[in-house]
C-alpha positions as CSV (number, residue, x, y, z in Angstrom):
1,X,0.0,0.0,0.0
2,X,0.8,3.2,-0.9
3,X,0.1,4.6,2.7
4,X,2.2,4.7,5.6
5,X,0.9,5.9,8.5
6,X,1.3,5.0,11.7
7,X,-1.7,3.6,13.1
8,X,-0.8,3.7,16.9
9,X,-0.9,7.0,18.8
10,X,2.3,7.3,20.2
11,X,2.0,11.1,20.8
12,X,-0.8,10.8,23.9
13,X,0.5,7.3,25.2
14,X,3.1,5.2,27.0
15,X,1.2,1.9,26.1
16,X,2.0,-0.2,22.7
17,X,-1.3,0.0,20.3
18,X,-3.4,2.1,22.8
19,X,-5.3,5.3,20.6
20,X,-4.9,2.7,17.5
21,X,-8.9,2.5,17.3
22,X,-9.2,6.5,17.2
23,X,-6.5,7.1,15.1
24,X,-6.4,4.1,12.6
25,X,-9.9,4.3,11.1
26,X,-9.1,1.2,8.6
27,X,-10.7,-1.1,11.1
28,X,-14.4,0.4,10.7
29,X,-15.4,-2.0,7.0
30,X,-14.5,-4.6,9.5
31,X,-16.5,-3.8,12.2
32,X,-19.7,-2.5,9.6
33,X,-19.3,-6.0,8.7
34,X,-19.1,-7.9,11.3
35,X,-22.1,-5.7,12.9
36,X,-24.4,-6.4,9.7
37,X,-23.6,-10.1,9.9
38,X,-25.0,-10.0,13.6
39,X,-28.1,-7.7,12.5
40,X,-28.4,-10.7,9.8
41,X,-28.0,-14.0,12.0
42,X,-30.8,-12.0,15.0
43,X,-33.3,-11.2,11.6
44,X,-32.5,-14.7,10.4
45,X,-33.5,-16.4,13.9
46,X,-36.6,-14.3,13.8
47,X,-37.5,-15.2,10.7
48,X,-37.4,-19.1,11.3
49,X,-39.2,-18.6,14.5
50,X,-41.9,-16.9,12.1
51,X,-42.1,-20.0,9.7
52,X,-40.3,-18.1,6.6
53,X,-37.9,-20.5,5.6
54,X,-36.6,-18.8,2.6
55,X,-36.1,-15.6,4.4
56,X,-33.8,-17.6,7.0
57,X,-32.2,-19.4,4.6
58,X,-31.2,-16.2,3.0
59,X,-30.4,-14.1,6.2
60,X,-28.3,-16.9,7.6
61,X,-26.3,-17.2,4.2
62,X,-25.8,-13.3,4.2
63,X,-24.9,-13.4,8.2
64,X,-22.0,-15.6,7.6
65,X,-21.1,-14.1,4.3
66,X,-20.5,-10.4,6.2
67,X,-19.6,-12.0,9.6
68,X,-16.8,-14.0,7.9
69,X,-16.1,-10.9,5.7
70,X,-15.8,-8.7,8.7
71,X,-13.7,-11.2,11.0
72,X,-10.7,-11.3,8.2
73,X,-10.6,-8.0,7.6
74,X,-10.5,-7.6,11.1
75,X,-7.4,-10.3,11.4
76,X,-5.7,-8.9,8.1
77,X,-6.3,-5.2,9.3
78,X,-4.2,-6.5,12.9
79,X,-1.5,-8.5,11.4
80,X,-0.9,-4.7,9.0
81,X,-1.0,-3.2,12.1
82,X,1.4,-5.5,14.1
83,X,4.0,-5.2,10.8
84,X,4.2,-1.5,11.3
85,X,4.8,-1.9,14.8
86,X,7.4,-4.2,14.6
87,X,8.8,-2.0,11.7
88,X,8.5,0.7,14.0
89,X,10.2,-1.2,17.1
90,X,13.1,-2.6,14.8
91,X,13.6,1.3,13.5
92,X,14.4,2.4,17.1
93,X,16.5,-0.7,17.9
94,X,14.7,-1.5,20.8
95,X,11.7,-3.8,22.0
96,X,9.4,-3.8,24.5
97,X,10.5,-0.7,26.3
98,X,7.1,1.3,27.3
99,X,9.5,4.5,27.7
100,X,8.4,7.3,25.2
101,X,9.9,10.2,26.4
102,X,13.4,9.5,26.2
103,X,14.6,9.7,29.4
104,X,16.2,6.9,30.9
């Protein structure tokens, strides 16, 4: 990808990937997904409860299609997010060290 920005807030932190859902908006498709594939499967239940077998049928096809949809690009979205990171770590030579400020 073209882009790179650093998803984590170092800035307003001390703590690894803390501020990464505020500043890294990549992860919302993801969670759209994931929340229309829950909409989906609670519709879908009502439906069979209600008799219509087609409309469950359908609903429960499209619940797994987003939800599945939504968990990768969840896990994908992560894994980018642990690269930089680790890009990021391996740039400054050390690992694991919460200190930001530069004072030892």
């Amino acid at each position: 990808m073209a882009v790179r920005q650093n998803p984590t807030d170092h800035a307003r932190t001390t703590h690894q990937r803390a501020g990464e859902w505020f500043k890294n908006s990549r992860d919302a498709l993801g969670l759209v997904l994931l929340a229309v594939g829950v909409l989906a499967m609670v519709i879908c239940l009502a439906a069979a409860a209600h008799g219509n077998t087609g409309r469950a049928v359908l609903l429960g096809s499209i619940a797994i299609v987003t939800g599945s949809a939504g968990i990768a690009w969840l896990l994908i979205e992560g894994r980018r997010v642990g690269r930089v990171e680790a890009r990021r770590w391996a740039k400054r030579g050390r690992r694991g060290s919460n200190d930001h400020s530069g004072t030892a």
